[in-house]
C-alpha positions as CSV (number, residue, x, y, z in Angstrom):
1,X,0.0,0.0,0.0
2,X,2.8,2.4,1.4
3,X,4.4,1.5,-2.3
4,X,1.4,2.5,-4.4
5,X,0.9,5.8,-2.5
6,X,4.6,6.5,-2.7
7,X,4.5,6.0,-6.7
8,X,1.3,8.5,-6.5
9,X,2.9,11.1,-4.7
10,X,6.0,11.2,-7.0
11,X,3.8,11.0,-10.3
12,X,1.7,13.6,-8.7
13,X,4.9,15.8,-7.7
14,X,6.3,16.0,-11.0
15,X,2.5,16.7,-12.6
16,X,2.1,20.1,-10.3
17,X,5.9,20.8,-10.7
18,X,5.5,20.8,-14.7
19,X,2.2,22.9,-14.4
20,X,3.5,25.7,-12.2
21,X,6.2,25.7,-14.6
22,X,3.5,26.0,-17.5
23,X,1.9,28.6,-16.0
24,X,2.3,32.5,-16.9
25,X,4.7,34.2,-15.1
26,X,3.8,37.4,-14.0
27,X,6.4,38.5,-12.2
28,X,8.4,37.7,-15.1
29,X,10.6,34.5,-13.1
30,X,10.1,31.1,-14.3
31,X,7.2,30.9,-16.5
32,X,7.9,29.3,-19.4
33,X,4.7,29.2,-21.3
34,X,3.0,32.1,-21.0
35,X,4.5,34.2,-24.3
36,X,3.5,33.9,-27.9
37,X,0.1,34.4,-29.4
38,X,-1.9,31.6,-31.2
39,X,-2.7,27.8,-29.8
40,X,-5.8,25.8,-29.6
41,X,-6.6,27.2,-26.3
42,X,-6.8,31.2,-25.6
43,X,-4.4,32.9,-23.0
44,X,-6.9,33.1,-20.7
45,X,-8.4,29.6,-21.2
46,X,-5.0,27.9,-20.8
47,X,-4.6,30.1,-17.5
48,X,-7.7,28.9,-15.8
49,X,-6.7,25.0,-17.2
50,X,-3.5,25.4,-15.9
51,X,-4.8,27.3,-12.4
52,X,-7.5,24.5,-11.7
53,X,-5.3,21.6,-12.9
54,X,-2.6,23.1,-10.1
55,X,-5.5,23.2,-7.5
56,X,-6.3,19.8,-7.8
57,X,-3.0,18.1,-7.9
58,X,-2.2,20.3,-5.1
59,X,-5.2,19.1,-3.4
60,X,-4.5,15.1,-4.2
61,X,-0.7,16.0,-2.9
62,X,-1.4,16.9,0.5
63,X,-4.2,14.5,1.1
64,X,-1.4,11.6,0.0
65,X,1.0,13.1,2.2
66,X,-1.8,13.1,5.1
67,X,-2.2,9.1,4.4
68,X,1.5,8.5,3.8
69,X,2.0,10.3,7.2
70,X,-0.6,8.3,9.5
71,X,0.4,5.1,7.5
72,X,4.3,5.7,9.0
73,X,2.3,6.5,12.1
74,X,0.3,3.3,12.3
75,X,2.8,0.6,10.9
76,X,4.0,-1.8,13.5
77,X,6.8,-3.1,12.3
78,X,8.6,-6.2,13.8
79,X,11.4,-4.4,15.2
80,X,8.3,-2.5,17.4
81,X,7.4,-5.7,19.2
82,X,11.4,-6.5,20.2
83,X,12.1,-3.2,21.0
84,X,9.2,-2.8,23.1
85,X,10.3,-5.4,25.4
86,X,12.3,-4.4,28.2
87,X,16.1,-5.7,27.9
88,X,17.3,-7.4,30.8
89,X,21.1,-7.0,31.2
90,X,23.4,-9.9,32.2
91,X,23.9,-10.2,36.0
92,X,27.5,-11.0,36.3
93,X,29.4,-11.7,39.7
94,X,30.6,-8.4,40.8
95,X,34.0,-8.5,42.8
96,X,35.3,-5.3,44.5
97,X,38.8,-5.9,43.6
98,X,40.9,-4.4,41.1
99,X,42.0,-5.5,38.1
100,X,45.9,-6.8,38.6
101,X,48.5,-4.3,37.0
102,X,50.5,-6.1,34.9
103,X,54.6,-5.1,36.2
104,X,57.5,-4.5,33.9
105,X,60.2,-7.5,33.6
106,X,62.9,-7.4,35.9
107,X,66.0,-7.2,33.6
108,X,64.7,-3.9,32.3
């Protein structure tokens, strides 16, 4: 499922990217379609395409991100259920002497 929605969101990323691109610039920055007279659409026709087009893939973009989200949110993975145990260390014999320090040879 995660998988499906994943390929969704990319497809759908690059669709929104591409029509923003599309889109008459105003501002003059990155529009690249906007100049030049003549097409099958009008100026103004391809605008409100373009606009509504944006809107909805905007719209399909955040509510996959919303189910991506509480999917990661809801899995339970099997790493969950081990970690969720509590780890019981080792109970070793504890002695309250030192470790012996090891002494140079004699000769030296």
């Amino acid at each position: 499922m995660e998988a499906v929605l994943l390929t969704i969101h990319i497809m759908v990323a690059l669709a929104m990217v591409i029509t923003i691109l599309l889109q008459r610039s105003e501002g003059g920055a990155l529009g690249i379609g906007g100049g030049g007279g003549g097409g099958f659409m009008s100026a103004r026709g391809a605008g409100n395409l373009l606009s509504k087009t944006t809107k909805w893939l905007a719209i399909i973009f955040l509510a996959n991100s919303l189910a991506l989200g509480w999917l990661a949110a809801n899995r339970k993975d099997a790493f969950d259920e081990v970690l969720s145990e509590p780890i019981k260390a080792p109970v070793e014999k504890q002695d309250n002497q030192l470790p012996e320090i090891p002494s140079l040879p004699e000769g030296r």
